[in-house]
PQR file of N, CA, C, O and H, with PARSE charges and radii, in Angstrom:
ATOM      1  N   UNK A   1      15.102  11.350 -23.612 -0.4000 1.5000
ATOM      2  CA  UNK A   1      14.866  10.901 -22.241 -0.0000 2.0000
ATOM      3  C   UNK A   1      14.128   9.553 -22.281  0.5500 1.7000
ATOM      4  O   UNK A   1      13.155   9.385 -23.017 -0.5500 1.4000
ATOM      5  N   UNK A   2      14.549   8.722 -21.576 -0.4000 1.5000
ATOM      6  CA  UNK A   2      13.939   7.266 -21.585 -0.0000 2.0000
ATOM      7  C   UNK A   2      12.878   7.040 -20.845  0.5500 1.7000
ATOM      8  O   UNK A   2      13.028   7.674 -19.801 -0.5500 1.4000
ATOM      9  H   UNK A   2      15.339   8.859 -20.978  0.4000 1.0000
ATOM     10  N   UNK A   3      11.771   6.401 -20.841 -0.4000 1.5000
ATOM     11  CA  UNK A   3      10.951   6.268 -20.379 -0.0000 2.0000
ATOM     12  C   UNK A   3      11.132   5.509 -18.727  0.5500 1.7000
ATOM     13  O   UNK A   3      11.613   4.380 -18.626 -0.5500 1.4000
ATOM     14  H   UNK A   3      11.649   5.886 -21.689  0.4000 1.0000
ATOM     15  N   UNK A   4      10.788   6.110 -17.809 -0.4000 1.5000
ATOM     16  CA  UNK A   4      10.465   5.804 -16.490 -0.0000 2.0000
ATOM     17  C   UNK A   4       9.883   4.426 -16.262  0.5500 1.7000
ATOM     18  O   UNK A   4       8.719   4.167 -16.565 -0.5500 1.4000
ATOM     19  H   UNK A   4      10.397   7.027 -17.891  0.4000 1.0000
ATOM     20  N   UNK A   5      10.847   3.400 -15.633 -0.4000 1.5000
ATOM     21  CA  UNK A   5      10.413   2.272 -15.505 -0.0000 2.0000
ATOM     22  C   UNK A   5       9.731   1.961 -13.747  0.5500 1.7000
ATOM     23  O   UNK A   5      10.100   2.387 -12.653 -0.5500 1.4000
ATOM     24  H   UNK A   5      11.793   3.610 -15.386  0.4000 1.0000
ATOM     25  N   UNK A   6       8.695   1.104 -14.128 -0.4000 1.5000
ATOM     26  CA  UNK A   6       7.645   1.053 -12.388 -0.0000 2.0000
ATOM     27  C   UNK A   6       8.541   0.290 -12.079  0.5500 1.7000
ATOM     28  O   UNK A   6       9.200  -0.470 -12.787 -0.5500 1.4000
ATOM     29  H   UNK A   6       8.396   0.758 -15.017  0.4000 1.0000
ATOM     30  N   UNK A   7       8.590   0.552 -10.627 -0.4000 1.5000
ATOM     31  CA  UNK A   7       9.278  -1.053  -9.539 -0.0000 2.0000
ATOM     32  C   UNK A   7       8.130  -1.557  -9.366  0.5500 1.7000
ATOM     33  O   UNK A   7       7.018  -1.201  -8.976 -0.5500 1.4000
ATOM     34  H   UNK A   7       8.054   1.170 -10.052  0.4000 1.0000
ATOM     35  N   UNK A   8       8.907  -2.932  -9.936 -0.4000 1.5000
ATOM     36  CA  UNK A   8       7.609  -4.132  -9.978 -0.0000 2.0000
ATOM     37  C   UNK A   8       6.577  -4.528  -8.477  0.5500 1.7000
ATOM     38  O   UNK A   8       5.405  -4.869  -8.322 -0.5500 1.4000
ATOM     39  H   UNK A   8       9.810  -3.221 -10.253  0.4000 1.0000
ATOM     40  N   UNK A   9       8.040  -4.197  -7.316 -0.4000 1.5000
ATOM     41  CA  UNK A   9       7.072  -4.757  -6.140 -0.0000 2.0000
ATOM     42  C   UNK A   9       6.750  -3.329  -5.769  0.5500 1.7000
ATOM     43  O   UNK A   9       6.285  -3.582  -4.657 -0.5500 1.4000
ATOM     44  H   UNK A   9       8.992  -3.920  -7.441  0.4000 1.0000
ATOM     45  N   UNK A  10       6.664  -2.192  -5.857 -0.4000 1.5000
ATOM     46  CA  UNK A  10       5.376  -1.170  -5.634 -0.0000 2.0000
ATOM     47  C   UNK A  10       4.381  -1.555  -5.936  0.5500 1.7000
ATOM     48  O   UNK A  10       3.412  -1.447  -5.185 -0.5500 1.4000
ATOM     49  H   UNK A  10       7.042  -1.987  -6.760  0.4000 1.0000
ATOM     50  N   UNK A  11       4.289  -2.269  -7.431 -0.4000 1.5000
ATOM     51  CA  UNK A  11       3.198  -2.487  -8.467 -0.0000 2.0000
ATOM     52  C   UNK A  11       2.809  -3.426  -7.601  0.5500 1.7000
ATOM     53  O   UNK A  11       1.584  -3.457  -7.483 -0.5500 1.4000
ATOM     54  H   UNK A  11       5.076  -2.357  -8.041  0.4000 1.0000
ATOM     55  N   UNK A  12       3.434  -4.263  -6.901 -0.4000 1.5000
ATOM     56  CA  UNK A  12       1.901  -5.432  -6.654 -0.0000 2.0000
ATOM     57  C   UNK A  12       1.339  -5.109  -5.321  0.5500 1.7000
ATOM     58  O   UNK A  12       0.398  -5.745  -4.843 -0.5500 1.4000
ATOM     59  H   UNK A  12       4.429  -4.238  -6.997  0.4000 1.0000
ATOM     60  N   UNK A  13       1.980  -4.016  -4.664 -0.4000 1.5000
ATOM     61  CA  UNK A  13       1.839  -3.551  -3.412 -0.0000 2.0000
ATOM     62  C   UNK A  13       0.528  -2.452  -3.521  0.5500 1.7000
ATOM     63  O   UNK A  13      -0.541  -2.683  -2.957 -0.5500 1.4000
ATOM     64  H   UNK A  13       2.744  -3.500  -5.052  0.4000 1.0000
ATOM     65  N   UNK A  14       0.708  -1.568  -4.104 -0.4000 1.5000
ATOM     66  CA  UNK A  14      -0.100  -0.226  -4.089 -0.0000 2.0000
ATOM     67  C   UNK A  14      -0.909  -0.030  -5.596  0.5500 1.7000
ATOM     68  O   UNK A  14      -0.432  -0.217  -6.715 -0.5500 1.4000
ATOM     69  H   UNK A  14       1.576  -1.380  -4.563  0.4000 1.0000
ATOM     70  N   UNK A  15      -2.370   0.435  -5.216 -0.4000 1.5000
ATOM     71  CA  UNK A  15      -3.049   0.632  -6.301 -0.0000 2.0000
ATOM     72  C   UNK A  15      -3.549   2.893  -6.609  0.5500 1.7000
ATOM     73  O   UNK A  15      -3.470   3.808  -5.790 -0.5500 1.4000
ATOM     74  H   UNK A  15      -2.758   0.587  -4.307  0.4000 1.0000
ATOM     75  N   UNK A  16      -3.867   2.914  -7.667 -0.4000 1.5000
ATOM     76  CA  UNK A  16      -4.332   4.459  -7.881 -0.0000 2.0000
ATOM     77  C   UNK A  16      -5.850   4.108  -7.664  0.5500 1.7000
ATOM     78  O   UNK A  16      -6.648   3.228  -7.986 -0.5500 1.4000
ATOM     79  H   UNK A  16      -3.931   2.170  -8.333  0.4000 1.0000
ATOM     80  N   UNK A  17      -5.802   5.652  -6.710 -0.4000 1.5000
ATOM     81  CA  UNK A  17      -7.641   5.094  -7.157 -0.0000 2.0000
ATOM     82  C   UNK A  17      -8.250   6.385  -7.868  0.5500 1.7000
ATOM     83  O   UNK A  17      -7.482   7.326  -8.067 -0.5500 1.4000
ATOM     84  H   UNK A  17      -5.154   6.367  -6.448  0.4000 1.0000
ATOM     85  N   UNK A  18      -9.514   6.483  -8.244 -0.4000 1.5000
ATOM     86  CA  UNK A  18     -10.026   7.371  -9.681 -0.0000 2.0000
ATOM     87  C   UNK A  18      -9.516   9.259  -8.667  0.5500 1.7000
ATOM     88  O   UNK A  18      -9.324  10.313  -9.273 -0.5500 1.4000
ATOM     89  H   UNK A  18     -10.138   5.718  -8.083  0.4000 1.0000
ATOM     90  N   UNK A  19      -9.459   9.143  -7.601 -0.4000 1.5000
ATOM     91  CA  UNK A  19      -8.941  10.514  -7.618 -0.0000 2.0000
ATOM     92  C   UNK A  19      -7.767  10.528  -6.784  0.5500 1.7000
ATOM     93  O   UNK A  19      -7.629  10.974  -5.645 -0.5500 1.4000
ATOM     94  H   UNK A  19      -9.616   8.287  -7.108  0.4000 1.0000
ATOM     95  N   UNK A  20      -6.790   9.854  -7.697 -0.4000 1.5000
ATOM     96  CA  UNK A  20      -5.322  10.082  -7.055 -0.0000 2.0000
ATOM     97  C   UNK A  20      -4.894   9.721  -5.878  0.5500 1.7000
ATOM     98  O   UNK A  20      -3.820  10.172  -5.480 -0.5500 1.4000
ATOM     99  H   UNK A  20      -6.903   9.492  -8.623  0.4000 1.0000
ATOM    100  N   UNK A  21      -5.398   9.127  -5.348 -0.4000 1.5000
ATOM    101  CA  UNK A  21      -4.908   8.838  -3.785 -0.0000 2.0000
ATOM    102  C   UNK A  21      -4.650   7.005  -3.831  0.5500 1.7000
ATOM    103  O   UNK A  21      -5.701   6.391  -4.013 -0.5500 1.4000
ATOM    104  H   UNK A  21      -6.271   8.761  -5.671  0.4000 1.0000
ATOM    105  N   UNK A  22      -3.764   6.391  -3.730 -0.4000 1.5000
ATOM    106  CA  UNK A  22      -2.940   5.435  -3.240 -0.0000 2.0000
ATOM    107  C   UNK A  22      -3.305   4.571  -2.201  0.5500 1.7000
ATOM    108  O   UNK A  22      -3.085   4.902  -1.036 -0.5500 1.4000
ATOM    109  H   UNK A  22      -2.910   6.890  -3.582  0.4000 1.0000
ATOM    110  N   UNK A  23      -4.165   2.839  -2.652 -0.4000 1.5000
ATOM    111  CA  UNK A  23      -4.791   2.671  -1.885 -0.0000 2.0000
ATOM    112  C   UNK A  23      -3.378   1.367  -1.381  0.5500 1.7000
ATOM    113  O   UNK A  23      -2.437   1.231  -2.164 -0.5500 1.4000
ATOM    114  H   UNK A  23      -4.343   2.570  -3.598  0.4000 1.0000
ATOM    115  N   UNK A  24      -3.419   0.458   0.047 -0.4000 1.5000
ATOM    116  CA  UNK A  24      -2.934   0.166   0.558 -0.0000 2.0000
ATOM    117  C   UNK A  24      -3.134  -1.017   1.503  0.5500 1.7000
ATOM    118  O   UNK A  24      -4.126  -0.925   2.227 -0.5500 1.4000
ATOM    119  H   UNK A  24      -4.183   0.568   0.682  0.4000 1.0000
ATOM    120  N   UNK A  25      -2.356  -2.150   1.638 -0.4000 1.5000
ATOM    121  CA  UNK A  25      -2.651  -3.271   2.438 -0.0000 2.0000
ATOM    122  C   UNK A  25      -2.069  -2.854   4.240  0.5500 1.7000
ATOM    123  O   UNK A  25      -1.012  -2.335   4.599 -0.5500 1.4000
ATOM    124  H   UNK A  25      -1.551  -2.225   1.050  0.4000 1.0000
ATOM    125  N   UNK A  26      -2.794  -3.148   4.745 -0.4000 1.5000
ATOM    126  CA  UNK A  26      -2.523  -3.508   6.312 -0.0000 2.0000
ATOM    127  C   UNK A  26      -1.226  -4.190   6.781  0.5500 1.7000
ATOM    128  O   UNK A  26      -1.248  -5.359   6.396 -0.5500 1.4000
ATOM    129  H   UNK A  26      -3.653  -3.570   4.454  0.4000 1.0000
ATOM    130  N   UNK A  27      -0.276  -3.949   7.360 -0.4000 1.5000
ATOM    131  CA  UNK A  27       0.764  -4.466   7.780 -0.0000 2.0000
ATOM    132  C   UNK A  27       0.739  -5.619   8.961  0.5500 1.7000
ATOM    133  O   UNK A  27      -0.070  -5.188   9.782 -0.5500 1.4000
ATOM    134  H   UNK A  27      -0.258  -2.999   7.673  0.4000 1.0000
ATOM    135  N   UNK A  28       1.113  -6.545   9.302 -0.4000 1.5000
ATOM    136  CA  UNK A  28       1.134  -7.640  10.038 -0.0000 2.0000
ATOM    137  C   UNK A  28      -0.082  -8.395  10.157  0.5500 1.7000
ATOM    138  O   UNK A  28      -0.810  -8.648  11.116 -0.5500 1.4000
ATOM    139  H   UNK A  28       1.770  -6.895   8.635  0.4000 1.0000
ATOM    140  N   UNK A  29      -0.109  -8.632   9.180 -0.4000 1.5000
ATOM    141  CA  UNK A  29      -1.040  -9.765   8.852 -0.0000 2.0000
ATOM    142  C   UNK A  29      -0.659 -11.354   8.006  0.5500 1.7000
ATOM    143  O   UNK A  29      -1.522 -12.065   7.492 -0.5500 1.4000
ATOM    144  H   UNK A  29       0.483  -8.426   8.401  0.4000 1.0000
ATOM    145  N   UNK A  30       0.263 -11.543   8.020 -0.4000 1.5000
ATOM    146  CA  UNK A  30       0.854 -12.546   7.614 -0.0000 2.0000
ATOM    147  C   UNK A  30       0.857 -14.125   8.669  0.5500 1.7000
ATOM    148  O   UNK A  30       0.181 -15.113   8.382 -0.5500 1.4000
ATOM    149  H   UNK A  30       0.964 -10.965   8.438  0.4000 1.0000
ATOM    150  N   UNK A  31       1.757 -14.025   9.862 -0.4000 1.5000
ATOM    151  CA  UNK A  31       1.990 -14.623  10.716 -0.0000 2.0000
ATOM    152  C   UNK A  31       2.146 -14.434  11.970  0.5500 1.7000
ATOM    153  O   UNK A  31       2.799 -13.415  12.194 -0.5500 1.4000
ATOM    154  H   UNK A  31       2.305 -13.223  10.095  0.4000 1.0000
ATOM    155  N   UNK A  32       1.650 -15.277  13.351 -0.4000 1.5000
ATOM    156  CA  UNK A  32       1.708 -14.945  14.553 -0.0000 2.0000
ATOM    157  C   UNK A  32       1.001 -14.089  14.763  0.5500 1.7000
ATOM    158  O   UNK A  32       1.169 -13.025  15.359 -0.5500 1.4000
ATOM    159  H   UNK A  32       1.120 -16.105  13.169  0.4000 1.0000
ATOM    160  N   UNK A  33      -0.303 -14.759  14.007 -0.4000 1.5000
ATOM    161  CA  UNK A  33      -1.789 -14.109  14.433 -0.0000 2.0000
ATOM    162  C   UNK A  33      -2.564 -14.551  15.746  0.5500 1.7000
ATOM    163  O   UNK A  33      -3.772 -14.439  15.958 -0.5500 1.4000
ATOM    164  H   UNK A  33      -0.440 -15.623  13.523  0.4000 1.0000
ATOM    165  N   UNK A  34      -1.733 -15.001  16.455 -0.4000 1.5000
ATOM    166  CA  UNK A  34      -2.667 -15.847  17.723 -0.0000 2.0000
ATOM    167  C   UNK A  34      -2.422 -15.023  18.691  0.5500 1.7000
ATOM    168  O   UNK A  34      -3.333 -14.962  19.517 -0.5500 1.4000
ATOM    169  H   UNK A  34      -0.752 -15.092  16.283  0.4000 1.0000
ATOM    170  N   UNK A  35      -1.129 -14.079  18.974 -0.4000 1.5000
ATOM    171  CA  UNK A  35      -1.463 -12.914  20.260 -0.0000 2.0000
ATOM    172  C   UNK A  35      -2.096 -11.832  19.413  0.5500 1.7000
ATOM    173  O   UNK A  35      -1.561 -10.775  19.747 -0.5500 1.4000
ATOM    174  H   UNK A  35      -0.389 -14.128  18.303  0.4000 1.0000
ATOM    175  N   UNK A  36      -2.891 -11.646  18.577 -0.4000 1.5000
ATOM    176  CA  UNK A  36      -3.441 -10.587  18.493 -0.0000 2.0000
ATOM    177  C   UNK A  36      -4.901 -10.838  18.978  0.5500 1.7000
ATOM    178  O   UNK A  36      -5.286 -11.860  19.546 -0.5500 1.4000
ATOM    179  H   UNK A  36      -3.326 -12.505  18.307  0.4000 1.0000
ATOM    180  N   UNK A  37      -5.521  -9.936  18.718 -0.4000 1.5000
ATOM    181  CA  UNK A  37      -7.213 -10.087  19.495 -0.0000 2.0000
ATOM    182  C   UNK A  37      -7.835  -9.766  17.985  0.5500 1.7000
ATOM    183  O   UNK A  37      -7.357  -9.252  16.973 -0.5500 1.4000
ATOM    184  H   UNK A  37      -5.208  -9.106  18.257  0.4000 1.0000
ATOM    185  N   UNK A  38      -9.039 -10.281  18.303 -0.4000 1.5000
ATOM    186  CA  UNK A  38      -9.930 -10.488  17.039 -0.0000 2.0000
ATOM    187  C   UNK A  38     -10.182  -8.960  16.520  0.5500 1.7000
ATOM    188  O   UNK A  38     -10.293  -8.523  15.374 -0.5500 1.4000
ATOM    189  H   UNK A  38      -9.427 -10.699  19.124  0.4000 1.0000
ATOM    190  N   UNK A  39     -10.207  -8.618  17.190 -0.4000 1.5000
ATOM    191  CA  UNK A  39     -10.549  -6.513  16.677 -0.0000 2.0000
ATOM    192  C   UNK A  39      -9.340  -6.177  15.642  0.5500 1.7000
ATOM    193  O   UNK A  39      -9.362  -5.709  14.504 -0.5500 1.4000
ATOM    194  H   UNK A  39     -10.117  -8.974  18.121  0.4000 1.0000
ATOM    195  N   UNK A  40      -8.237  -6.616  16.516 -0.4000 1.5000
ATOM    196  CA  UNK A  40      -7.014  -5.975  15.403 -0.0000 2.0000
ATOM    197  C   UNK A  40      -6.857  -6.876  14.239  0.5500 1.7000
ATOM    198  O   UNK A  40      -6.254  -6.417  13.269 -0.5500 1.4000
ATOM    199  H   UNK A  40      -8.219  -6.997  17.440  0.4000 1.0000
ATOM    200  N   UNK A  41      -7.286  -8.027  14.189 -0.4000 1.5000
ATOM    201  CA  UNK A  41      -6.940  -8.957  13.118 -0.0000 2.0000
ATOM    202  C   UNK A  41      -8.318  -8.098  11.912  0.5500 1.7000
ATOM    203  O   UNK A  41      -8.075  -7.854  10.730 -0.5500 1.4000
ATOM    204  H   UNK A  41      -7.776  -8.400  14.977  0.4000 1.0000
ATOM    205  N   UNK A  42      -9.486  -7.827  12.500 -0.4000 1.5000
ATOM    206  CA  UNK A  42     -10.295  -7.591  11.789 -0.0000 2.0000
ATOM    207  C   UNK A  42     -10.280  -6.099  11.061  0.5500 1.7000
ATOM    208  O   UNK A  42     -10.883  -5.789  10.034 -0.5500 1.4000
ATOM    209  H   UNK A  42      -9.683  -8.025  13.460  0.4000 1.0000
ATOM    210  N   UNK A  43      -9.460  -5.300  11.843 -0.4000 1.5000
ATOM    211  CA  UNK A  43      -9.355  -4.218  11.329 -0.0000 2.0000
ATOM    212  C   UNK A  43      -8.214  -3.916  10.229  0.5500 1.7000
ATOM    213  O   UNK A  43      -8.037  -2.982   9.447 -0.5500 1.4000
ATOM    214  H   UNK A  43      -8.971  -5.552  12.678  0.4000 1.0000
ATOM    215  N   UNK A  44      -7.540  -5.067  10.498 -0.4000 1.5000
ATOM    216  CA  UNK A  44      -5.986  -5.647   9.145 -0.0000 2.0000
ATOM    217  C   UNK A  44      -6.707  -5.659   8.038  0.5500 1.7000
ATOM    218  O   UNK A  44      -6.428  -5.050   7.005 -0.5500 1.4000
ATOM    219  H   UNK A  44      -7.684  -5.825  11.134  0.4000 1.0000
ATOM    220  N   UNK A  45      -7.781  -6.445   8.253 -0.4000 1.5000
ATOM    221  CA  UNK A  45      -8.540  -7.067   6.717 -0.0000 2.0000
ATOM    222  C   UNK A  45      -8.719  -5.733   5.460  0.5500 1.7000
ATOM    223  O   UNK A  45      -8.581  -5.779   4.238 -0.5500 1.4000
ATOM    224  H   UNK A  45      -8.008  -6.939   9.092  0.4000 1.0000
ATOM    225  N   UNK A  46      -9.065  -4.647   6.342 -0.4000 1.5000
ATOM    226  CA  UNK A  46      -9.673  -3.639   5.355 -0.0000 2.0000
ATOM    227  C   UNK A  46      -7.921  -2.712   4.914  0.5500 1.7000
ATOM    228  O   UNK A  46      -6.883  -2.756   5.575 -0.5500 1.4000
ATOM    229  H   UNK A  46      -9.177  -4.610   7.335  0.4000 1.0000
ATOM    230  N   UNK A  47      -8.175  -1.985   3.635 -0.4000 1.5000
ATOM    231  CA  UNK A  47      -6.933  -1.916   3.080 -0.0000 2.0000
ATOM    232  C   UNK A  47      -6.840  -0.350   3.890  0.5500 1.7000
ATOM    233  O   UNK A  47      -7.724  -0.059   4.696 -0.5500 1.4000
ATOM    234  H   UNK A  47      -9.018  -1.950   3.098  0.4000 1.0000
ATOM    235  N   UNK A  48      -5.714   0.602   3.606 -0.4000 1.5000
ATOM    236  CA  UNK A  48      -5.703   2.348   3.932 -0.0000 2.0000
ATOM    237  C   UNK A  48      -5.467   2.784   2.539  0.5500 1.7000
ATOM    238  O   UNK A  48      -5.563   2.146   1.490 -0.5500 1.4000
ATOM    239  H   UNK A  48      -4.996   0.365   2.951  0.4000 1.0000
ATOM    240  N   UNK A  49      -5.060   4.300   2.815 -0.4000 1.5000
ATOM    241  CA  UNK A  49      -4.471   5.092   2.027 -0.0000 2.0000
ATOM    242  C   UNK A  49      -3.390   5.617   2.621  0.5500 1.7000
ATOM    243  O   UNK A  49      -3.373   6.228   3.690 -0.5500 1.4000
ATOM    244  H   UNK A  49      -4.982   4.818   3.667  0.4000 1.0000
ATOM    245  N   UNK A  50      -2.211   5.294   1.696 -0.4000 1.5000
ATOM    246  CA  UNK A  50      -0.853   5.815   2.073 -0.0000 2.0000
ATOM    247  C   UNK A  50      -1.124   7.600   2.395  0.5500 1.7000
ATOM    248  O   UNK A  50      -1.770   8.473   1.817 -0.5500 1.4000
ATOM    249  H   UNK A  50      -2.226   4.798   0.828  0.4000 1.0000
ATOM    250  N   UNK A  51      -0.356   7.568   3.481 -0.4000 1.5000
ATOM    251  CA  UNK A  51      -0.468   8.893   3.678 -0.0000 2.0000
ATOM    252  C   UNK A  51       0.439  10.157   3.207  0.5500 1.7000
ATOM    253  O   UNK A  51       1.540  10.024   2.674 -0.5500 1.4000
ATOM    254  H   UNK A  51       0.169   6.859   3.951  0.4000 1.0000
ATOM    255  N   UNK A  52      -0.212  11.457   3.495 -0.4000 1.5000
ATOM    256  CA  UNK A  52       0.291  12.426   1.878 -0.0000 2.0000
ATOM    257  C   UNK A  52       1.572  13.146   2.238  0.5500 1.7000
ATOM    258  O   UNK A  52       1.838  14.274   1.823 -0.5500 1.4000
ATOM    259  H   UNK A  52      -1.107  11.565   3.929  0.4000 1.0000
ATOM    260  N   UNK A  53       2.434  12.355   3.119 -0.4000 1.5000
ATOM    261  CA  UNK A  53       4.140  12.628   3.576 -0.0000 2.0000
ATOM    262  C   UNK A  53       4.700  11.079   2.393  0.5500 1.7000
ATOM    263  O   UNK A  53       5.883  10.841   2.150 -0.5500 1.4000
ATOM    264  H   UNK A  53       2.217  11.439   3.456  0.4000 1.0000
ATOM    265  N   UNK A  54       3.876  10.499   2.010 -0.4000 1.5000
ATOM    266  CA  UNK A  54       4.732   9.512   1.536 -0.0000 2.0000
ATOM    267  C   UNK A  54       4.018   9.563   0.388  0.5500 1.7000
ATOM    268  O   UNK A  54       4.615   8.651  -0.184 -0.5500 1.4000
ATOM    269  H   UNK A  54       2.915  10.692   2.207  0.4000 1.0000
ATOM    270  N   UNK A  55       3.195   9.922  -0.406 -0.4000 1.5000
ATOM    271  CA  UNK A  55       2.465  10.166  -1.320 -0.0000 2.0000
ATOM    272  C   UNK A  55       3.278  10.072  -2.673  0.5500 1.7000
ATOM    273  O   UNK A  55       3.411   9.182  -3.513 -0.5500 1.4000
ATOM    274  H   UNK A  55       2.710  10.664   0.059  0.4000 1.0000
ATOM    275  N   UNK A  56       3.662  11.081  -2.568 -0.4000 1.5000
ATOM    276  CA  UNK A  56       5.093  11.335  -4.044 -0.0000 2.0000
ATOM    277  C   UNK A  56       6.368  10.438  -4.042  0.5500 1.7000
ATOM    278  O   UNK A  56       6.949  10.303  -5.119 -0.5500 1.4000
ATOM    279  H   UNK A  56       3.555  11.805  -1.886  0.4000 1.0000
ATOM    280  N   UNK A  57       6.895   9.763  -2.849 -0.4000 1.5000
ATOM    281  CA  UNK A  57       7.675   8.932  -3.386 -0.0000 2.0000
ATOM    282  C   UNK A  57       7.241   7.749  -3.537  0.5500 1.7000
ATOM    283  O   UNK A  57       8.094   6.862  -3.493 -0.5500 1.4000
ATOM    284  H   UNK A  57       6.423   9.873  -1.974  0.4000 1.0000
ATOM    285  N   UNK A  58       5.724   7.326  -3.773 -0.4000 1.5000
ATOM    286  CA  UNK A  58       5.444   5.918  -4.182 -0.0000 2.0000
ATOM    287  C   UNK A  58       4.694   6.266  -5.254  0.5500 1.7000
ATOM    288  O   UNK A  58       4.184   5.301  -5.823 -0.5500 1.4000
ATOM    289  H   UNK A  58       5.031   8.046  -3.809  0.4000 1.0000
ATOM    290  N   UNK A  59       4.384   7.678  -5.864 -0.4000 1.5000
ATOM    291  CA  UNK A  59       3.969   7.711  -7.091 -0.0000 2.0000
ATOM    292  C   UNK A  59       5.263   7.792  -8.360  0.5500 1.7000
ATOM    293  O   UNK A  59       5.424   7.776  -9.580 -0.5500 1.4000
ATOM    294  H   UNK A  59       4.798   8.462  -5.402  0.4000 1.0000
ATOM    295  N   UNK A  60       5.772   7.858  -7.461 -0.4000 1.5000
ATOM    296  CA  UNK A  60       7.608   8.100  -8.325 -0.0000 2.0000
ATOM    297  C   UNK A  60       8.335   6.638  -8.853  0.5500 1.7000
ATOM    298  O   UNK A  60       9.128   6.332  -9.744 -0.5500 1.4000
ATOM    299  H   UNK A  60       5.641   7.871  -6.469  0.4000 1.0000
ATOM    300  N   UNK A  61       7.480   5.812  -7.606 -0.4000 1.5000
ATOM    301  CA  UNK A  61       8.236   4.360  -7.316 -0.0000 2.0000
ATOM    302  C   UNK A  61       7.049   3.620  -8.202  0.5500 1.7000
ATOM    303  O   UNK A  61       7.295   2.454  -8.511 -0.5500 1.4000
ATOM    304  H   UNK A  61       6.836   6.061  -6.883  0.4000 1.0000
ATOM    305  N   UNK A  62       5.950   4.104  -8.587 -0.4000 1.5000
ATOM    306  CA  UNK A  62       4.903   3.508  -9.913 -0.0000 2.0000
ATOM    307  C   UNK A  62       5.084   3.776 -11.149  0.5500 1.7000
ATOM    308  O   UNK A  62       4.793   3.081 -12.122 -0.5500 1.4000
ATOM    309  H   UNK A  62       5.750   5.051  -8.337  0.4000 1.0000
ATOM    310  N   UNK A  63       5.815   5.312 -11.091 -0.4000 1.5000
ATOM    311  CA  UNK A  63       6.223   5.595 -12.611 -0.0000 2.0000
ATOM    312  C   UNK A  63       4.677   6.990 -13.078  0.5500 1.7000
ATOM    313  O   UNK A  63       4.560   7.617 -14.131 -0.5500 1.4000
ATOM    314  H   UNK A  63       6.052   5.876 -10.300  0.4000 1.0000
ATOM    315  N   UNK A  64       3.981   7.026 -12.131 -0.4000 1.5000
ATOM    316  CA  UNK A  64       2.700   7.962 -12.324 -0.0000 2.0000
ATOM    317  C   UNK A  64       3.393   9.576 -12.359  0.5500 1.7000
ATOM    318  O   UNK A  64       2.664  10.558 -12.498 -0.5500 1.4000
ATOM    319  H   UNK A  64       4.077   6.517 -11.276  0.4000 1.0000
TER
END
């Protein structure tokens, strides 16, 4: 059996953290930041955790 190769852009997308849970960047934060309000831009900044319906297919898509 061959070894399980990571998809590279999971890898630069999503990190493990020390107890298994999948940490995560904020979505729309790139461009056409001027209709948003300062609350939502500020609450983009901080990263999530993928949640545990999507859990296993992005540990699948790391190779973990």
């Amino acid at each position: 059996m061959p070894k399980m190769k990571t998809r590279r852009g999971a890898a630069k997308r999503f990190k493990l953290t020390a107890s298994g849970r999948i940490k995560r960047n904020k979505a729309n934060h790139r461009h056409m930041l001027i209709r948003r309000s300062n609350k939502a831009k500020r609450k983009m900044r901080h990263g999530g955790l993928v949640d545990a319906a999507d859990r296993k297919n992005v540990k699948r898509m790391l190779g973990v």
